[in-house]
N, C-alpha and C positions, 0 to 999 in steps of 0.2 A: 358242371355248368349250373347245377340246379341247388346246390348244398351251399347253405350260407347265406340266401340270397334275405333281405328284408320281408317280413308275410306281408306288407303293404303292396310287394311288386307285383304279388299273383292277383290281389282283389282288384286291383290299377290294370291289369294286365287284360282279367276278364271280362273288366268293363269296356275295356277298348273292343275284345271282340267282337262283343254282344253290338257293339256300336257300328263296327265296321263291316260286319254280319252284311247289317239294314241296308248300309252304304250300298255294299259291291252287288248288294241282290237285286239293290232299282236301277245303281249303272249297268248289270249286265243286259238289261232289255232295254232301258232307254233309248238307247239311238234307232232300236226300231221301233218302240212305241211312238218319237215323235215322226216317222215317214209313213207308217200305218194309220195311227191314227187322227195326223192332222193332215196328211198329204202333201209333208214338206218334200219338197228335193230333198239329195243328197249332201246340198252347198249352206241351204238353211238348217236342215237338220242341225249340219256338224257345228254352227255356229253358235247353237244354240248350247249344243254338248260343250264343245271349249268355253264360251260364257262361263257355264256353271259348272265347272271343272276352275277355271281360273279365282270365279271367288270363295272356293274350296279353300285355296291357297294361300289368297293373298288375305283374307280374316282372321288367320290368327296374327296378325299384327295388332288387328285390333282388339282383338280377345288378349292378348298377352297385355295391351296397353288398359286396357279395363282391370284385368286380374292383378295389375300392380299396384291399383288403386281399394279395391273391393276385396281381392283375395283368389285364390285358382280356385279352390273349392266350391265356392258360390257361384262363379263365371263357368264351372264344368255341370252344376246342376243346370240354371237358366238356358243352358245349351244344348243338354237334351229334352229341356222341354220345348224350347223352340224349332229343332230339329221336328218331334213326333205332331207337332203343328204343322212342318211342311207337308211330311210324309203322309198327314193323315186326309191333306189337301189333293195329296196325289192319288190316297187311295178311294176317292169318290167320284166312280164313272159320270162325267158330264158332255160327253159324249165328244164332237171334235171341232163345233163351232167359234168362233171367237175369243164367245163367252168363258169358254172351256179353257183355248189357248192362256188368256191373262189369268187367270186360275191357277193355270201348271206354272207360268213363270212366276207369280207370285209364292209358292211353294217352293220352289227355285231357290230363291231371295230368302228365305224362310230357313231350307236347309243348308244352303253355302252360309247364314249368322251365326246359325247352331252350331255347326259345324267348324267356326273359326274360332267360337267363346269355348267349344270345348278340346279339339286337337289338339292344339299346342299346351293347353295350361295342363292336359293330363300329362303331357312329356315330361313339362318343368315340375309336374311332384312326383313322376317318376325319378328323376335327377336328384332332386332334392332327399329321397330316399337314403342316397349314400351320401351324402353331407357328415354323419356320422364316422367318424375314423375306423371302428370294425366294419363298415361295407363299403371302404373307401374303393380296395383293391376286386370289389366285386360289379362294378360299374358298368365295364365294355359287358361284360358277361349279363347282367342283368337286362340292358337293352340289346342285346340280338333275341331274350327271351319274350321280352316285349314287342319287339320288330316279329316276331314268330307267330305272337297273338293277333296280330294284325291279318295275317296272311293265312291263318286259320280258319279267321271269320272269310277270308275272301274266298276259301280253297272251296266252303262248302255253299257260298252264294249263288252259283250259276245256275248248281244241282236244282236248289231250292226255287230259286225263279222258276225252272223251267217247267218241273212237277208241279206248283201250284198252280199256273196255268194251264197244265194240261188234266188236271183235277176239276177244276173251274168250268173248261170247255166240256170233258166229258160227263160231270154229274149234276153240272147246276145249266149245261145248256147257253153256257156265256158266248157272244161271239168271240173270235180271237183280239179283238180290239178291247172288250171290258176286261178281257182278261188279263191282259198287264196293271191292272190297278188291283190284284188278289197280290200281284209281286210284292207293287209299293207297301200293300197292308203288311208284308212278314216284314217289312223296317218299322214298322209301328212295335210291333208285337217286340220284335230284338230289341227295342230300343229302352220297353217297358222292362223287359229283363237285366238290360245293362244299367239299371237306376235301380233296381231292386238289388242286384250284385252289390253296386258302390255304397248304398247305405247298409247294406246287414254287415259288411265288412268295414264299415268306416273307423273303427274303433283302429285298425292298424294302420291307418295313413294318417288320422285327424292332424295331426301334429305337422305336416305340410301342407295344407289347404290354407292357410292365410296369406303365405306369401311374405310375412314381413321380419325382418333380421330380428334373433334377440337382445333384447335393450343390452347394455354393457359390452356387446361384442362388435367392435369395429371392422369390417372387413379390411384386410390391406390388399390395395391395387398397385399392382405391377407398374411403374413408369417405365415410358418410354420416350424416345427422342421424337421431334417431329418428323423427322428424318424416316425413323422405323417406321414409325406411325403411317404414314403415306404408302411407304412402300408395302406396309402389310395391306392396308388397305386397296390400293390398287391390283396388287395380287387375287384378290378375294373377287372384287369388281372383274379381273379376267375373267376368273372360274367360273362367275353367275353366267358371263354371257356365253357360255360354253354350253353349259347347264339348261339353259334355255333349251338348246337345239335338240339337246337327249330328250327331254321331256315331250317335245315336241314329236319327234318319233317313235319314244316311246310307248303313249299313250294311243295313238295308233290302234291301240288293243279294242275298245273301247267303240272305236270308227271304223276307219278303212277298211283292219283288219276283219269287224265283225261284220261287214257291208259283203268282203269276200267270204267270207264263212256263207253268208246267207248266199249271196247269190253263183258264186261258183264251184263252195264246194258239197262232196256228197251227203247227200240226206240221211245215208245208212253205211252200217259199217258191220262187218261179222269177223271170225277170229280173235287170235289173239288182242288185234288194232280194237277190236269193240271193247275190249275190256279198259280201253283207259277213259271211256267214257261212262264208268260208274267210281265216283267220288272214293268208297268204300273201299276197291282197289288201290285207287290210289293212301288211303290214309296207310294200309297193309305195308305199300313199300315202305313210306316214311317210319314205322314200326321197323322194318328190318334195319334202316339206317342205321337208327339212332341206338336199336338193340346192337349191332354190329361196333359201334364206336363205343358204347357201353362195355360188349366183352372181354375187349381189349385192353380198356384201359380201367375195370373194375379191380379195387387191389382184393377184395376176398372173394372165395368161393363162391358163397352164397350169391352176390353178385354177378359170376358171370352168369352161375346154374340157371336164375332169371333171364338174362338176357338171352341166353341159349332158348328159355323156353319161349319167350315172345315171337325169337326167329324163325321155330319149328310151328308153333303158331299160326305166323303170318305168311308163312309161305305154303303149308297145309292149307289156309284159306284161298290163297290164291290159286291154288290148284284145283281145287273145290269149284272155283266164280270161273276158272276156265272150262271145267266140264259141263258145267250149267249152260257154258253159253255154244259149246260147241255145235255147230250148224243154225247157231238161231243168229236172226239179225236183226241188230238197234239201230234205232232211229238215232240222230244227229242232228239235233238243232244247235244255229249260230252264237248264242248266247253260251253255250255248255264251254267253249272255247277258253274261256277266260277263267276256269278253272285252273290249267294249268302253269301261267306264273306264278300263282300265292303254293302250289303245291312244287312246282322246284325252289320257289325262295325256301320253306317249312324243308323241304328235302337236302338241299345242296348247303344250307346256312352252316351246318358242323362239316361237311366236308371242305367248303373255304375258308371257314378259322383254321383246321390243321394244316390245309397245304400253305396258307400265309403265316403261321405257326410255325411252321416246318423250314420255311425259307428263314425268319425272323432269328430263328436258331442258328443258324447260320448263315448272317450277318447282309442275307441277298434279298429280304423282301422289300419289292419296288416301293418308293417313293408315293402318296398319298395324290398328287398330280400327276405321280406316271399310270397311276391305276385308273385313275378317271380318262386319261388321254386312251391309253388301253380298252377301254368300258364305250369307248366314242367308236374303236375301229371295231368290238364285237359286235356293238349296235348295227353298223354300217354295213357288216357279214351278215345279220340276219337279214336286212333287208334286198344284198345280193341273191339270195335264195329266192324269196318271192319275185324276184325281177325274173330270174333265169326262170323259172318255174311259171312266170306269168306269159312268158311269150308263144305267141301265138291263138292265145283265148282272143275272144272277141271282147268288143267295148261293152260296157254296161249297160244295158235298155230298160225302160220302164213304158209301161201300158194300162189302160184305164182299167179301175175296176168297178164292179157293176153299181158303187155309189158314186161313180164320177170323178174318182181320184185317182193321181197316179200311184201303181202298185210294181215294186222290182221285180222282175224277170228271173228267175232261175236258170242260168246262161251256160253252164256247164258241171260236169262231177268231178272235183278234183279232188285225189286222194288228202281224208284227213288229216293224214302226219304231216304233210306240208307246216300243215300252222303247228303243230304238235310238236316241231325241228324249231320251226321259227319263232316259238315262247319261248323255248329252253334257250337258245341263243341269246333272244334279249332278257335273259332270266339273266344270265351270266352275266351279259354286261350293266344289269341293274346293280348284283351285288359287287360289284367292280364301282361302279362309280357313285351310288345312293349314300350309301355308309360311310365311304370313304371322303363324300363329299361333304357329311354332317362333319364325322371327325377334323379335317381339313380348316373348316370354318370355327371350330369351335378350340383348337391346338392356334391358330395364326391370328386370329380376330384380336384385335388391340381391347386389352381390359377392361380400357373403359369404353366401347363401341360392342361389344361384347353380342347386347340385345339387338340392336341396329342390325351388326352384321348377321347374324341369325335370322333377322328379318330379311334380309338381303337373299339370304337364302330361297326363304318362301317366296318371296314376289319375284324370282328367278323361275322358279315352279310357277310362279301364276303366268306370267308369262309364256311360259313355254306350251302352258295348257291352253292356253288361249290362242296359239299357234294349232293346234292342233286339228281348230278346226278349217284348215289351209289342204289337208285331206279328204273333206268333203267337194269342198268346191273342184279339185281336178278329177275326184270320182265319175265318171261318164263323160267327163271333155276331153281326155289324151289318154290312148293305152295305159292298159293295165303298168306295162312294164314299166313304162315312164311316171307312172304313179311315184312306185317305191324308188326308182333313179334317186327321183328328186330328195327324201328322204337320204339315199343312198351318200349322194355330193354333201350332204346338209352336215352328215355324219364326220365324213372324212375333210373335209375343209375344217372342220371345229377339231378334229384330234390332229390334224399337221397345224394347225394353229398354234394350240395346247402342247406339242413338241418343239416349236416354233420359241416358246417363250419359260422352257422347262426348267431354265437355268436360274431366272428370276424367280421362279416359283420355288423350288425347291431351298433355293438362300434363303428365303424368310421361313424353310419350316423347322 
């Protein structure tokens, strides 16, 4: 997966980390820095979170329509300088007044620009990378290594949030309220590293950062009928509004989800269950994987002898981090949770290229719409788990605290793994439907609608994020269980929809 690839894709790769590092470190605390420290609801909080989640998504439209004019390389600098402008906005305690409020949303605004000028255009010079006929056929392969980098920075965000505020609190004496702007400060700092990465390495990508065709080379565009043309495109138009609904549940992670983390589930964990609450652990098993698919498919000696030793390694360590912790017991804050989707996507990524590998060999892997309709009903099973799981807790309560604001209630101790089952679920059905959805639109999109429909994409994503915060507001107004229901229907009505219309989908692919 690794051999062959362009050196532009690791420098392009790394900077996306270091980027998306910053991202996942300020969304893992967000939704409780704005109920802490402004005294939102649960209803405003989330609305505030889906806003700024939705123009995540819907700015690289505009970043892609600048970068075609100006160039991707110059619209992916501007973008993290504007980005470490928001961040740097967020990272200065102003305490929780007004004043304070238009501040954070003005950094908001700040980071969903940057964050539109630079997204997308890093994708399209990753792309542009294999444009070249020797890295034609290393394409898919090079973006699940990028989609991996992505999920690396996120895998190790939560950790980081959580210890610099608890660093914060204990040595500098911060209340827990200034201490989420020590979060926002390490997206400053990630941000400065991922702009120090992109230019010491620029020398291997420079040659895709303009953006513009070379002179004498005419691209040929594919004709099609008006006929085709409509039909692909309506097709496309189905999927987005399907697309919407996952997104809308899915992010979940972020709210609702981290709303129950905080206030129903346990504060501490001992056992083996405490060990998946150190990062470190987890990176151990992703080493065994990837050494395990390595051994097997290493053609020399030397190679597997490696891999054997990483395994003997990583599982000696893990044995190690289990004695260490045996009788002792860790704390469990709300925010640590969102660790583990970026570490099953980074884990499970080469286990679903071979088993769809493996079908593809012979001649049975599903259809690109059957996978996403699929990705609808795994969605729809996670959320059954916390429905069943939810019944009988009480509603959510909140109570003033000694500065006059309201503060959530800690309402019960429900076993961690709950949510620990229920990421892995919609882990699975992310890699089911996210990829398959790029691919989808980017295999059917009519030639010349190419960018559009890609666009089409993103404001499918913006949209759905903007949904998202439809989870705050039923947070404390109707049971728990009836919470997730409502995700639950949202699910399954959009995959028997997507079965509903499979016949039409799959003709255009």
């Amino acid at each position: 997966m690794f051999e062959g690839q362009p050196k532009g894709l690791f420098a392009l790769a790394l900077a996306n980390t270091g980027e998306r590092f910053g991202y996942y470190t300020m969304l893992a605390v967000f939704a409780l820095f704005l109920r802490a420290n402004y005294g939102l609801d649960a209803g405003w909080a989330g609305e505030i979170y889906s806003d700024f989640l939705m123009l995540v998504y819907f700015l690289p439209i505009v970043g892609g329509w600048l970068a075609d004019r100006f160039g991707f390389g110059r619209m992916v600098t501007i973008g993290i300088l504007i980005m470490f402008a928001g961040y740097l906005l967020l990272s200065v305690p102003l305490g929780g007044d007004t004043l304070a409020l238009v501040v954070m949303l003005a950094a908001l605004v700040l980071i969903g620009l940057g964050t539109g000028l630079f997204k997308g255009n890093l994708q399209v010079m990753v792309g542009d990378l294999y444009n070249e006929p020797q890295y034609a056929d290393k394409r898919d392969a090079g973006f699940s290594i990028f989609y991996m980098a992505i999920n690396i920075g996120a895998l190790f965000a939560p950790t980081a949030a959580v210890r610099i505020m608890e660093w914060a609190q204990q040595n500098l004496g911060t209340s827990v309220n200034d201490s989420y702007h020590f979060a926002f400060a390490v997206a400053c700092a990630s941000l400065i590293l991922s702009i120090a990465i992109y230019y010491i390495f620029r020398g291997t990508f420079r040659h895709v950062e303009g953006g513009k065709k070379k002179e004498g080379v005419k691209a040929e565009v594919e004709e099609l009928s008006k006929e085709e043309t409509s039909q692909r495109i309506v097709a496309l138009c189905l999927v987005f509004a399907v697309v919407i609904f996952f997104w809308m549940a899915f992010h979940q992670n972020g709210l609702s989800l981290t709303y129950f983390a905080d206030e129903f589930t346990a504060k501490t964990s001992e056992g083996i269950e405490s060990m998946a609450f150190n990062v470190w652990n987890l990176v151990a098993i992703i080493f065994i994987v990837y050494a395990l698919f390595s051994l097997f498919q290493s053609k020399t000696q030397k190679g597997k002898a490696i891999s054997f030793a990483v395994i003997v390694i990583a599982v000696a360590f893990l044995f190690f981090q289990y004695d260490a912790t045996t009788g002792q017991i860790v704390a469990v804050s709300a925010p640590i949770f969102q660790q583990f989707n970026p570490f099953y996507v980074v884990a499970l990524t080469p286990v679903s290229l071979a088993i769809f590998g493996s079908l593809a060999a012979k001649g049975k892997e599903p259809s690109a719409p059957r996978k996403i309709a699929y990705g609808m009903v795994v969605a729809g099973l996670a959320y059954c788990l916390m429905a069943v799981a939810s019944f009988g807790l009480p509603m959510p309560q909140t109570t003033m605290g000694a500065d006059g604001e309201p503060v959530a209630v800690h309402m019960a101790d429900v076993t961690p793994q709950l949510l620990i089952y229920t990421y892995l679920i919609l882990t699975f059905a992310e890699l089911l439907l996210s990829p398959m959805g790029i691919s989808f639109v980017s295999k059917v999109a009519p030639p010349k609608y190419k960018g559009l429909m890609m666009g089409g994409w993103f404001v499918a994503t913006a949209i759905g994020n903007k949904l998202v915060g439809v989870g705050g507001y039923l947070w404390g107004n109707i049971p728990l269980w009836a919470v997730w229901s409502v995700f639950i229907a949202l699910c399954l009505i959009s995959a028997v929809f997507m079965f509903s219309i499979m016949k039409r989908l799959e003709k255009v692919c």
